[in-house]
N, C-alpha and C positions, 0 to 999 in steps of 0.2 A: 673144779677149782683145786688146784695142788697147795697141799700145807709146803713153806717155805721156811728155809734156814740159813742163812745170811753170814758167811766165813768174814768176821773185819766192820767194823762199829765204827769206821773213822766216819771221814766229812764222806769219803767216797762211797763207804759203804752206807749214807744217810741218801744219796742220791741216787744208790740204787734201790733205795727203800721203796721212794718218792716214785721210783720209776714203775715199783711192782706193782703199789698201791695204785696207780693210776694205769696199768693195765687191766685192772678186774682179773685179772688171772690166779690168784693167789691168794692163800690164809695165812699171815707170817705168825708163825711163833716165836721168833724171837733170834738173838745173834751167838755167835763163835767171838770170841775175841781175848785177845793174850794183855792186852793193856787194862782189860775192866773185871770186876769182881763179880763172879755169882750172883744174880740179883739185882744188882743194876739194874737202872732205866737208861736206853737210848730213845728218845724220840717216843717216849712211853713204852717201847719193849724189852722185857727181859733180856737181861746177857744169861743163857744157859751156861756157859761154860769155857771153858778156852780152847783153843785147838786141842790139846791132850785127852779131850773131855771128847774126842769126837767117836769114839766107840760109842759109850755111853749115851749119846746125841741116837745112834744109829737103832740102838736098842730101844730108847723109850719113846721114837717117835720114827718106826719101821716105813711106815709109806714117805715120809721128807722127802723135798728135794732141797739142793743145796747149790749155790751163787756163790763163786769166790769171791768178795767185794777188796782186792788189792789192784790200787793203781799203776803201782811199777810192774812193769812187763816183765823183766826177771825174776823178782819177786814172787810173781803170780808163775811163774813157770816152773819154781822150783819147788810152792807149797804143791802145786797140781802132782807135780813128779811123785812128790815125798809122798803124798795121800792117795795115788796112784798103785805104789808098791806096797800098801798096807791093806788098803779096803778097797773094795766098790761102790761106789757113791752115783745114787741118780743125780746130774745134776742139769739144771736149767738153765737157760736162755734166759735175759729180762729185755724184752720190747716196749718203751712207754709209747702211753696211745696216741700219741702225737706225732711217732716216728712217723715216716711213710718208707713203705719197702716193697718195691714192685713185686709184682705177682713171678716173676720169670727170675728173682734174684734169689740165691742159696745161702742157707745161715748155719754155721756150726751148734755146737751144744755151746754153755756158758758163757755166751755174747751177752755184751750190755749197750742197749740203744735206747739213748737219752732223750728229750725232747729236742725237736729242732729235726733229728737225724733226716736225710734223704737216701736210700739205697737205690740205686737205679735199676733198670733192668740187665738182667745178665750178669750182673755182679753175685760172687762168691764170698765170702767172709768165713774164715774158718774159725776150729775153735776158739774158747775164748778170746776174744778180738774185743776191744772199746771203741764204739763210736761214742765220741761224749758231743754234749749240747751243740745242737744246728751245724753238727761235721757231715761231709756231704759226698759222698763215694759215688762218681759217675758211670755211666753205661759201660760193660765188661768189664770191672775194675775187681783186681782180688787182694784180700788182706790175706797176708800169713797167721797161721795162730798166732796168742799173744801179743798180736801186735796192737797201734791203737794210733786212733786220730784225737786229737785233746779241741776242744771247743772252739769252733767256728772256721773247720779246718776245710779246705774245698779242695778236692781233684777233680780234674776232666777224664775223659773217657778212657779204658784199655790201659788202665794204671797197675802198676802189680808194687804191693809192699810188702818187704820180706819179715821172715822170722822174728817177733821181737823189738819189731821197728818202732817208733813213737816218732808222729811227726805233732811237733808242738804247736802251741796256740795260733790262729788265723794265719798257718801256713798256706800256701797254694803247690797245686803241684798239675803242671801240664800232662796235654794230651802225650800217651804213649812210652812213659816215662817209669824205666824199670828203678824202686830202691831195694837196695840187698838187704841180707839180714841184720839184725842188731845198730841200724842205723841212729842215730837222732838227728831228726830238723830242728833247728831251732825257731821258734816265735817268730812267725810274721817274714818268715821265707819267700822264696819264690823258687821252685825248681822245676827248674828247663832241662836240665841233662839227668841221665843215668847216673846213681851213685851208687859204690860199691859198697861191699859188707863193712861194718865192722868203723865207719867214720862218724865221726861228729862234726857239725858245721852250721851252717845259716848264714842271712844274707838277701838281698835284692839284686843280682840273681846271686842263688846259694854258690857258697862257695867252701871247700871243704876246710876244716881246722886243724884234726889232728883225726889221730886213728881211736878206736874207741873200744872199751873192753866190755864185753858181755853182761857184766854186772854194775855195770855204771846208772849210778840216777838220773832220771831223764829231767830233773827239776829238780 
């Protein structure tokens, strides 16, 4: 069982609490977080400290591993970066045990997969990627890091989603169907065609809005 330490106390970071706890995989000790004080209780655990505090984190609790729990995909890209060039940090995967993820599918480090999740076979997910609750990534299908599917999101097979990307709530995304980097779907999409990097849009069938910058909230 690996002791566990949780970067982000928000709602997101309670659901991938939810998600540890109900792997058996893990002993949490407690959270990172810049909004709550020393001491704090989330969910009954300790806030140790804040990001700043994460030296110290590293020293008084040498075997941790560590779960970014940020939902925005830039966000998440640039604390990784930041903590990247400073330290080295074991950090984990969270699978809750309700996922299912075929035996022949490939999972990066700091992935988080909620209940509901389906991963098919032959599918790839790189680093830190979100599948959140009953998103369902079909046969050959690859996630770019950071990127993430939001809650009851479905693709068909030989899908590839680039760098960054968030396709939002009960999207769909057809067979075959390439999206670029830093995209966002919006809610309850349908895409049929190839979209390129860097657009914002949505739609029955999608249809693109405007162009989209790097650090834009995806919600």
């Amino acid at each position: 069982m690996k002791d566990l330490i949780i970067i982000g106390a928000s709602g997101h970071g309670k659901s991938c609490l939810d998600a540890a706890i109900s792997s058996g995989d893990f002993n949490f000790l407690g959270w990172l977080d810049n909004s709550k004080e020393i001491g704090e209780t989330v969910f009954g655990y300790k806030v140790l400290g804040k990001t700043s505090d994460l030296f110290r984190s590293l020293e008084n609790y040498p075997d941790a591993h560590y779960f970014l729990a940020i939902s925005n995909n830039w966000s998440r890209y640039l604390v990784y970066t930041e903590f990247k060039e400073l330290v080295d940090i074991k950090w984990t995967s969270i699978i809750h045990s309700n996922a299912y993820i075929s035996s022949t599918a490939k999972i990066g480090v700091g992935v988080l997969m909620l209940s509901g999740v389906n991963l098919g076979p032959g599918c790839i997910v790189d680093d830190f990627c979100i599948l959140n609750t009953s998103s369902s990534l079909d046969h050959d299908s690859r996630m770019a890091s950071f990127s993430s599917l939001l809650p009851g999101v479905i693709t068909a097979g030989n899908v590839s989603i680039g760098l960054r990307t968030c396709i939002c709530i009960g999207s769909s995304i057809s067979h075959s169907v390439e999206v670029g980097d830093d995209v966002c779907v919006g809610g309850g999409s349908l895409v049929l065609k190839n979209i390129p990097s860097n657009i914002f849009g949505y739609g029955v069938p999608f249809k693109s809005v405007r162009s989209r910058g790097k650090d834009e909230k995806h919600f």
